[in-house]
C-alpha positions, 0 to 999 in steps of 0.5 A: 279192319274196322275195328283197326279203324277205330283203334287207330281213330281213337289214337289220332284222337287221344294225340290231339286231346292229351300231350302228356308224352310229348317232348319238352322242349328246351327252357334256355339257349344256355343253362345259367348256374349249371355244371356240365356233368352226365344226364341221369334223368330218369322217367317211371311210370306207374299209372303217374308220370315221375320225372327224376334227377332233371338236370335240363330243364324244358317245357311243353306249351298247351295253347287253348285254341289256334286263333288271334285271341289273346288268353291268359297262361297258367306256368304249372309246377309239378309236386315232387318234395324236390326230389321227382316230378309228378308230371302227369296228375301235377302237370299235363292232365291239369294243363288240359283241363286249363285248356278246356277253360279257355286258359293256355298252359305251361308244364314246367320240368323245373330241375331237380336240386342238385351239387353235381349239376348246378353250382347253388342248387337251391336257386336252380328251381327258381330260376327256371320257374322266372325262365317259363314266365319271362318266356310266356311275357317275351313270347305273349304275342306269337303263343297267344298269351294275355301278357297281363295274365300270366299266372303261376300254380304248383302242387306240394313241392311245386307249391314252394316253387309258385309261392317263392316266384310269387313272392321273390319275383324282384330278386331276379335269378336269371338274365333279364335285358329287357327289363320284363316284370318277373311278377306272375300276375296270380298264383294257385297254390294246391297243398303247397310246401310254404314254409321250410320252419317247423311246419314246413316239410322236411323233405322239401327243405333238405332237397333243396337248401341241405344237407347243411341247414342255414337259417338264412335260407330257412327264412329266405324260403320261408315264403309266409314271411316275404308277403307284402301287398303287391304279392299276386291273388291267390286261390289255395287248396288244402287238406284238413288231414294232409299228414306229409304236408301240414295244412298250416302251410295253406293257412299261415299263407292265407292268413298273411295275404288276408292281412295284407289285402291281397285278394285271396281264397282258401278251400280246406277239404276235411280229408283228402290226404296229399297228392289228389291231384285234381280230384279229392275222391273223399269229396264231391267238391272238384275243387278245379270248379272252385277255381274256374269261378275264382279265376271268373271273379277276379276277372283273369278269365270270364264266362264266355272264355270256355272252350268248350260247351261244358267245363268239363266236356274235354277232360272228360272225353281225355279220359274215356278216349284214353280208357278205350286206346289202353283197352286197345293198345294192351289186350289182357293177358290169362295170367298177367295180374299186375297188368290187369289190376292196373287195367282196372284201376285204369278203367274205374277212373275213366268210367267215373269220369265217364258216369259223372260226365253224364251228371254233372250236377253230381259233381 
């Protein structure tokens, strides 16, 4: 009976701790440039959280306390190559941490492109994303939410989408009768698809603009091309070795908000490959601690604004609780290797985290 008591303890608390599966709510009244066809949406799971084929967009709302506070807001966009969502180590995880920071966050499940669900299909992700920021702005003062630090951030694919909100923010895709700044007030960009030229990524661009390439297009996504100096400040993220998403895209991007004054910040890891999410196992360097100083330094959040006693306390605790609950929940099995070496994965993840928690000067 006790150890059901702790089990069931260790559940309530996970469910308060982490959101990852909770329901999306709905990101329109009434879907612009949508087509009325069958949901295909599909969700696999294989230790990282894929939303497929999303035709009806949503949202989930991580609120860093429940208090009169106004904070600022993070919009988060999963990486995907336009094809799936990473919704988890893309999304939820990052929007806890956010939180352990004193930042409220947004995970967006922007739709996928699509002939069959939208009429242009390359806007539909665009529109979505100025959908969560006009959201976060019309509902700043019942969520919490600073108005005037309402910032964007996206991973690989969702780098594209950040970047184009970034960038294209007066070229309004949706409705807007009360005539609210589209401007995210700044932009983190973590191996970001920038470009759809050369060095751009093939997938991305053939996701969301093809089959048939138009140059207008190619220019038009081509964000590096569209920066000016009003573009929002910005913090990225790259890998010297990123083979799927090359890191020029990062540094053509910096170069051009550095010609142009904007305050920016790149960090270039020498390995890491792509899709890391936030820990580059190849580096000490945990890169979100990076960002947390240049959020600080450009004055969007400040040294008293944590949450917590430490940075890195809740999304530590996120993961030892969650390594005890899937102990708990799936017992293994004599003969069921898939499960167990996914327990294992599972359980050296947590209890890194748990060892680095107790040293953080290691990190």
């Amino acid at each position: 009976m006790k150890l059901k008591y702790i089990y069931s303890s260790l559940f309530i608390i996970l469910l308060h701790m982490s959101n990852a599966t909770a329901q999306y709510l709905p990101l329109y009244k009434n879907i612009p440039n949508y087509m009325d066809a069958i949901n295909e949406e599909v969700i696999t799971h294989d230790g990282i959280l894929r939303i497929g084929k999303v035709s009806i967009p949503g949202y989930q709302y991580f609120r860093a306390g429940n208090d009169a506070i106004k904070r600022p807001c993070v919009i988060i966009c999963p990486g995907g190559g336009y094809g799936i969502l990473a919704a988890t180590h893309e999304g939820t995880d990052v929007a806890s941490f956010f939180n352990s920071i004193g930042v409220n966050a947004i995970v967006l499940k922007y739709r996928i492109p699509s002939s069959r669900h939208q009429v242009n299909k390359s806007i539909a992700p665009l529109q979505d994303a100025q959908q969560a920021i006009y959201l976060a702005r019309t509902k700043a003062d019942e969520w919490g939410i600073d108005a005037n630090k309402i910032g964007i951030m996206g991973f690989s694919a969702g780098g594209h989408l950040a970047s184009t909100a970034a960038t294209h923010y007066e070229d309004v895709k949706v409705t807007n009768p009360g005539n609210t700044s589209y401007r995210p007030d700044f932009q983190i960009l973590i191996y970001p698809v920038i470009s759809f030229s050369s060095y751009g990524h093939k997938g991305s661009r053939d996701n969301l603009i093809g089959p048939v390439i138009n140059e207008d297009q190619v220019h038009y996504f081509s964000n590096e091309e569209h920066i000016n100096k009003n573009a929002p400040p910005a913090f990225l993220v790259h890998a010297k070795d990123d083979a799927s998403v090359p890191v020029a895209n990062s540094m053509n991007y910096f170069k051009k908000l550095q010609e142009n004054q904007v305050p920016s910040e790149l960090y270039l890891f020498e390995k890491g490959g792509h899709g890391f999410g936030m820990k580059n196992n190849t580096s000490e360097v945990f890169w979100p601690q990076l960002m947390q100083q240049w959020l600080i330094k450009n004055n969007i959040i400040n040294k008293q604004q944590k949450k917590y006693a430490s940075l890195f306390d809740a999304y530590f605790l996120k993961n030892v609780f969650s390594l005890l609950f899937y102990f708990a929940a799936f017992p293994s099995k004599k003969g069921d290797h898939q499960k167990g070496n996914h327990r294992n994965d599972i359980a050296h993840l947590n209890i890194t985290c748990l060892v680095r928690y107790q040293s953080k000067d290691s990190w």
